[in-house]
N, C-alpha and C positions, 0 to 999 in steps of 0.2 A: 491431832489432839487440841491443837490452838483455837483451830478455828472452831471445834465442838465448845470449849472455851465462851470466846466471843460469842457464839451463837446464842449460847445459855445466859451469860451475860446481856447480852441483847432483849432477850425476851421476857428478862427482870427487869430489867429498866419500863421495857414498855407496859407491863404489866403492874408496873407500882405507878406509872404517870395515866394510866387511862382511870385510876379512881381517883386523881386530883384535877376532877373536872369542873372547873368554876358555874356555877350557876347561878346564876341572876336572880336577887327578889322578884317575886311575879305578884302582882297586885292585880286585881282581875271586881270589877265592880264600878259600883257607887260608893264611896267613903263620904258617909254622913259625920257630920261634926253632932252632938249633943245637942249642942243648942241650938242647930237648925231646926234639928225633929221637937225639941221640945216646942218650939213655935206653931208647930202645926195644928190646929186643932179640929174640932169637928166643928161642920159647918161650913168650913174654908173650902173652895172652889179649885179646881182640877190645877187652873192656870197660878193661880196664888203658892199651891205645893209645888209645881212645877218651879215656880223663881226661886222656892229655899231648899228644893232638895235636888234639881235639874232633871232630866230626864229621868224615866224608870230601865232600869237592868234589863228587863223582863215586858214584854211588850205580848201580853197573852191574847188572841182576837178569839180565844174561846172565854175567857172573863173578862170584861172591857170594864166593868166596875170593878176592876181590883189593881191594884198597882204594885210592883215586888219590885222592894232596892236588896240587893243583895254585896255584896265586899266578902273577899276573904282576900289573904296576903300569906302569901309561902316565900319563906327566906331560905335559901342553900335546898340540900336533900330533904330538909324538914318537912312535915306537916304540915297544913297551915297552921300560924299562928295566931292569924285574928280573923275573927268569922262574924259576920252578922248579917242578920235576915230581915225586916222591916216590911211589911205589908199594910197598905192603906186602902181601904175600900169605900167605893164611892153609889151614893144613891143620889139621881136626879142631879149626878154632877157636884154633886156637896160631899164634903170628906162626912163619912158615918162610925167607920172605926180605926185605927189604925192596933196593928200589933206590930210587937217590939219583941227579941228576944227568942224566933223561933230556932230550932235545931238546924242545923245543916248538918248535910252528912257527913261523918265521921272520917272518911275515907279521902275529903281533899287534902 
């Protein structure tokens, strides 16, 4: 009976410690400051956005005029918390449009 005891014992223990599993913020991206993106404008050349926003996230050789920053940041079990998309498109090498503010999916 003792040791049915301890057993059952045992496998509440282990069973209340495997759901306090620490997990790590995971930040996964580009994190644009504001006033980088604000600087950019149209007109500005490949290498000019490249110094204030650094590489792009997304390196697409099926759209080579489009550049995609992307960030999101998941704290613990949560969702992410902070999400942002940023797409800049380039014609003849010169910034033509940037968008700011697309959806990511809901589900990271």
């Amino acid at each position: 009976m003792r040791k049915i005891a301890v057993f059952v014992l045992l496998l509440f223990v282990i069973g209340t410690a495997s759901g306090c599993v620490y997990r790590a913020p995971l930040s996964q991206g580009n994190l644009l400051k504001q006033e980088d993106l604000d600087q950019v404008v149209v007109g500005m050349t490949r290498n000019q956005v490249r110094f204030l926003l650094g590489t792009p996230m997304i390196d697409d050789p099926f759209h080579s005029a489009r550049w995609d920053y992307v960030y999101y940041l998941t704290i613990g079990h949560d969702d992410a918390t902070f999400k942002r998309w940023v797409s800049i498109y380039f014609e003849n090498d010169l910034v033509s449009r940037i968008v700011d503010g697309q959806e990511l999916n809901p589900d990271l």
